[in-house]
C-alpha positions in Angstrom: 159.0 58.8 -69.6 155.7 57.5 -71.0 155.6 53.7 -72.3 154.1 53.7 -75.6 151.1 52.3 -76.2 152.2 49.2 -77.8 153.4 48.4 -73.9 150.6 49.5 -72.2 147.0 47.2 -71.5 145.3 46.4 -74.6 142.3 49.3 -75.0 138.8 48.3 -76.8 139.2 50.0 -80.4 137.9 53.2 -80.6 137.7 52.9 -84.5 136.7 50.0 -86.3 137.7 49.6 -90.2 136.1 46.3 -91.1 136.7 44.6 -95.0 136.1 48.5 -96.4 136.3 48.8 -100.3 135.5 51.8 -102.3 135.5 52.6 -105.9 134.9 55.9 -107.6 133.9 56.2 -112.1 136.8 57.7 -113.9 136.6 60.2 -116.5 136.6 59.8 -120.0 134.4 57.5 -122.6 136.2 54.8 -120.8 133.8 55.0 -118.0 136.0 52.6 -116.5 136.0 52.6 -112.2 138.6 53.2 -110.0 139.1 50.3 -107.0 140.5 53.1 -104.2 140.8 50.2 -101.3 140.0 46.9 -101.5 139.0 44.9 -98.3 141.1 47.4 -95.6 140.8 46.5 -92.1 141.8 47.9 -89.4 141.4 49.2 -85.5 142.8 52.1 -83.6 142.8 52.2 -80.1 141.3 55.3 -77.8 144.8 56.9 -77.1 146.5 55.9 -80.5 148.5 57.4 -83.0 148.1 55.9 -86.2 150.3 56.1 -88.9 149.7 55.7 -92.8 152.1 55.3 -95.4 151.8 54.4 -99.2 152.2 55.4 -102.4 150.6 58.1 -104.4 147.0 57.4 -105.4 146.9 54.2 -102.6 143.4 55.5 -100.9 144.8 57.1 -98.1 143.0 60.3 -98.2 140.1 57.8 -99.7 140.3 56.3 -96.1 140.4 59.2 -94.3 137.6 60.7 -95.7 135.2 57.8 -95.5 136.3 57.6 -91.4 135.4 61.4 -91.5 132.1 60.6 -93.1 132.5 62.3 -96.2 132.6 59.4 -98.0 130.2 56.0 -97.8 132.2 52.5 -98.3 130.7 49.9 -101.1 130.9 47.2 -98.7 132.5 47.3 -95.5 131.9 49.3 -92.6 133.4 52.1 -90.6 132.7 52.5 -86.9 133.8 54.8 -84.1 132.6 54.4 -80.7 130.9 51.0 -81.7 128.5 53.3 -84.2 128.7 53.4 -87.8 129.9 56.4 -89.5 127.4 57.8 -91.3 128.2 61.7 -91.5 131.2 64.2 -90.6 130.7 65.1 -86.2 131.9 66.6 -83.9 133.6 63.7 -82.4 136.5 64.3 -85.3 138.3 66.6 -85.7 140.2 67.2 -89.4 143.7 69.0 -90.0 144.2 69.5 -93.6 147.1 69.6 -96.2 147.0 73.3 -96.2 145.5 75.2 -92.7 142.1 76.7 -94.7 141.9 79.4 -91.7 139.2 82.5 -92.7 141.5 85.4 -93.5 139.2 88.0 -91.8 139.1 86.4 -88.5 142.4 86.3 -86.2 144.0 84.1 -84.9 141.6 83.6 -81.9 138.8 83.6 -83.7 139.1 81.1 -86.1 140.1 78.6 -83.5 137.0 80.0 -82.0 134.8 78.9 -85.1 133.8 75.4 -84.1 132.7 76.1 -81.2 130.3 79.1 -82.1 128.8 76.1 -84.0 128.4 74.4 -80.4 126.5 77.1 -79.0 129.2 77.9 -76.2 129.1 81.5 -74.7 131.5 83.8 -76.7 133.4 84.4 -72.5 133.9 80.2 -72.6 135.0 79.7 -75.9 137.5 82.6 -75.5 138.8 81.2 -72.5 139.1 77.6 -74.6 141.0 79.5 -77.5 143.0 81.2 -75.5 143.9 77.6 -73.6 144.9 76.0 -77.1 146.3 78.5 -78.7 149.0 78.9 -75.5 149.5 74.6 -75.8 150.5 75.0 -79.5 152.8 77.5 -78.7 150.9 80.4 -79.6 149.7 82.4 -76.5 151.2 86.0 -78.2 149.4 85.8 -81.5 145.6 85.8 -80.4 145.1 89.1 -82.4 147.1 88.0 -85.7 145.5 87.4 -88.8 146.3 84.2 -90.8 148.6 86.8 -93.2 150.6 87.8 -90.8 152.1 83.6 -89.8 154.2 81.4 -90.9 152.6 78.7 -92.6 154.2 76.7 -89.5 152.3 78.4 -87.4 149.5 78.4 -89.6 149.4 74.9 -89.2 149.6 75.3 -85.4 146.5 77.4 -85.9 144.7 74.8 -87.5 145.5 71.9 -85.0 144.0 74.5 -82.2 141.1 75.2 -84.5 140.3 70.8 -84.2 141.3 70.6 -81.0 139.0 73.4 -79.9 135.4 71.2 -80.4 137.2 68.6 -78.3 137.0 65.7 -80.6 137.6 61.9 -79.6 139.6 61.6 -82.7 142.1 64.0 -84.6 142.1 63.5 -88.2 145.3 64.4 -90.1 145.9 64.7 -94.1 149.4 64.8 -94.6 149.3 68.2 -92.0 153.0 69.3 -92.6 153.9 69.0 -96.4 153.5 72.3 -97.4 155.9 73.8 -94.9 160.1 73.5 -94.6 162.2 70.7 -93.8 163.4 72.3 -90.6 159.5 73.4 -89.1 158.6 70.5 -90.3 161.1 68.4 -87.6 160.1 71.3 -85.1 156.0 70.6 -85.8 156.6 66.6 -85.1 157.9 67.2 -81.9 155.4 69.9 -80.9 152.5 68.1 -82.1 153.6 64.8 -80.1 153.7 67.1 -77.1 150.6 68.5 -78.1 148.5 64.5 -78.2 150.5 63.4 -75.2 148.6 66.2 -73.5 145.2 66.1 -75.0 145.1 61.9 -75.4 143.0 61.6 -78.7 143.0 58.9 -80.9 145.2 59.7 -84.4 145.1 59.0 -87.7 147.6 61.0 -89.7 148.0 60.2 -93.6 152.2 61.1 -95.0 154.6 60.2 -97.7 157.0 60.6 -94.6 158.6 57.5 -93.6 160.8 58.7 -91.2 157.6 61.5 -90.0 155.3 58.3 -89.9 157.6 56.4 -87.5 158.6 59.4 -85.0 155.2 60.1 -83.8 153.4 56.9 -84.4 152.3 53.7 -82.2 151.8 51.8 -85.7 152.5 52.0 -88.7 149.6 51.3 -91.4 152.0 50.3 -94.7 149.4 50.0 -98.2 150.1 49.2 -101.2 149.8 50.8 -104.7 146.0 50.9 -106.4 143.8 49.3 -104.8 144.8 50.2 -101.8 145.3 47.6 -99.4 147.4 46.7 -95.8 150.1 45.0 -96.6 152.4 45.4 -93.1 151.6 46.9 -89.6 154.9 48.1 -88.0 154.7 48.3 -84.4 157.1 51.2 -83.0 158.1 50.6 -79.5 159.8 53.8 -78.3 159.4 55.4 -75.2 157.9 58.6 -75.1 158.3 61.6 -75.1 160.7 61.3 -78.2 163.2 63.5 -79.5 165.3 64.3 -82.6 168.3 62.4 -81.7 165.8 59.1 -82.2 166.2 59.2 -85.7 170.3 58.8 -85.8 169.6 55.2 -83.8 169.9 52.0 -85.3 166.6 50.4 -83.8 165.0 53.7 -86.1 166.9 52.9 -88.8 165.6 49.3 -88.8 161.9 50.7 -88.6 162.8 52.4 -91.6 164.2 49.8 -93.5 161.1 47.3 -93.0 158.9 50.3 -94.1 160.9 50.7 -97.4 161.5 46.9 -97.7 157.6 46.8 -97.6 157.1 49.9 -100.5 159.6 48.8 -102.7 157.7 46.6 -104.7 155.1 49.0 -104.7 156.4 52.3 -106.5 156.3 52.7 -110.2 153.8 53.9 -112.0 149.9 53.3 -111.8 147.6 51.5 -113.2 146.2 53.1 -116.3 142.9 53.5 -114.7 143.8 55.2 -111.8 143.4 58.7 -111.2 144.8 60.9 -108.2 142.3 60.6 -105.5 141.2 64.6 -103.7 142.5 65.3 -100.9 140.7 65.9 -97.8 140.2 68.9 -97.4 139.3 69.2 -101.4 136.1 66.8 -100.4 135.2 69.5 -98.1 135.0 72.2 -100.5 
């Protein structure tokens, strides 16, 4: 079995989160501002999966996006590699809430679409399609059209589609809310077969406890508006895992400290706070 990497030599971090606060203007005469995050650090390692929990409205997807370069902090800084972010690259890739694959374009193709963008010979990026596509599990739906999946495998489609440019870091915005309780248990597993093969650095965004604690190496805990750290849970279990790991008692514990930590942080907003757009909404 793989030793997590909680057990394994410390790495350099790959990403750098450093004292980041960002604040957007509300709507309204008000005119007031929203405080997203206030003073957020954080680090994530070159092989890590990174976990981020909190409640509605925290600045998760606020985080995400300004590590995706969508977004610029107010103070702070956000580095990858040792350079700041500055723009969206090629060195992330981004797996939204919903998959957002072009309907005209099979299956193939539109994990294809990045890496026309590259410039890679149409026999190449076929052959690196085809590769992904058969490590998500979908070698015999090449010539499908997005219509024609699951949204399960819709999503599968979509992680192929970020894998494809080959990017450093994986991105991930709550990738599996949309779909059923049962694929959803089924796409954990496969996905943590699917980063134990291809090594990138994780950041995934959930309302998932349990989800957050199965695949992660840490988990990021923040509180309500503004957003802020307020626990790191380390999670120590070998790897590969399976279902079974959630009916343990050392899981259950995990659990416990993650809702011990949220408790005092559910209710209601703050007046001034608004819901915060997701990802893949920025994008748009």
């Amino acid at each position: 079995m793989t030793e997590p990497l909680a057990q394994q030599d410390a790495a350099p971090a790959f990403l750098e989160v450093r004292g980041v606060s960002k604040s957007f203007g509300a709507a309204g005469k008000s005119r007031r501002h929203v405080q997203a995050l206030q003073d957020v650090s954080l680090e994530v390692g070159p092989r890590e999966f990174l976990s981020i929990v909190g409640p509605s409205g925290c600045g998760k997807s606020t985080l995400l996006r300004l590590v995706d370069g969508l977004e610029k902090p107010q103070s702070g800084q956000v580095l990858l590699g040792g350079r700041p972010v500055k723009a969206p690259g090629l060195d992330r890739g981004v797996v939204f809430q919903a998959p957002n694959l072009l309907p005209w374009r099979t299956v193939v193709r539109n994990v294809e679409f990045g890496l026309e963008s590259k410039g890679m010979a149409r026999r190449e990026r076929r052959a690196r399609a085809l590769e992904l596509l058969d490590i998500v599990g979908l070698a015999g739906f090449a010539g499908f059209y997005p219509s024609q999946l699951s949204g399960g495998m819709q999503q599968r489609v979509g992680l192929a589609r970020a894998l494809a440019i080959d990017p450093a870091m994986l991105l991930m915005d709550e990738p599996f809310a949309a779909v059923d309780a049962q694929t959803r248990l089924v796409l954990q597993e496969e996905l943590e077969r699917v980063w134990l093969q291809t090594e990138k650095a994780v950041l995934f965004i959930t309302h998932d406890i349990e989800e957050a604690i199965f695949l992660a190496d840490r988990v990021i805990v923040m509180s309500r508006t503004p957003g802020r750290i307020i626990d790191t849970v380390p999670v120590d279990f070998p790897r590969p895992r399976h279902f079974d790991l959630r009916g343990t008692p050392e899981f259950a514990q995990l659990v416990r400290r993650v809702l011990d930590s949220l408790r005092a942080q559910v209710g209601s907003l703050r007046p001034s706070a608004v819901p915060e757009p997701s990802i893949d909404e920025a994008r748009s």
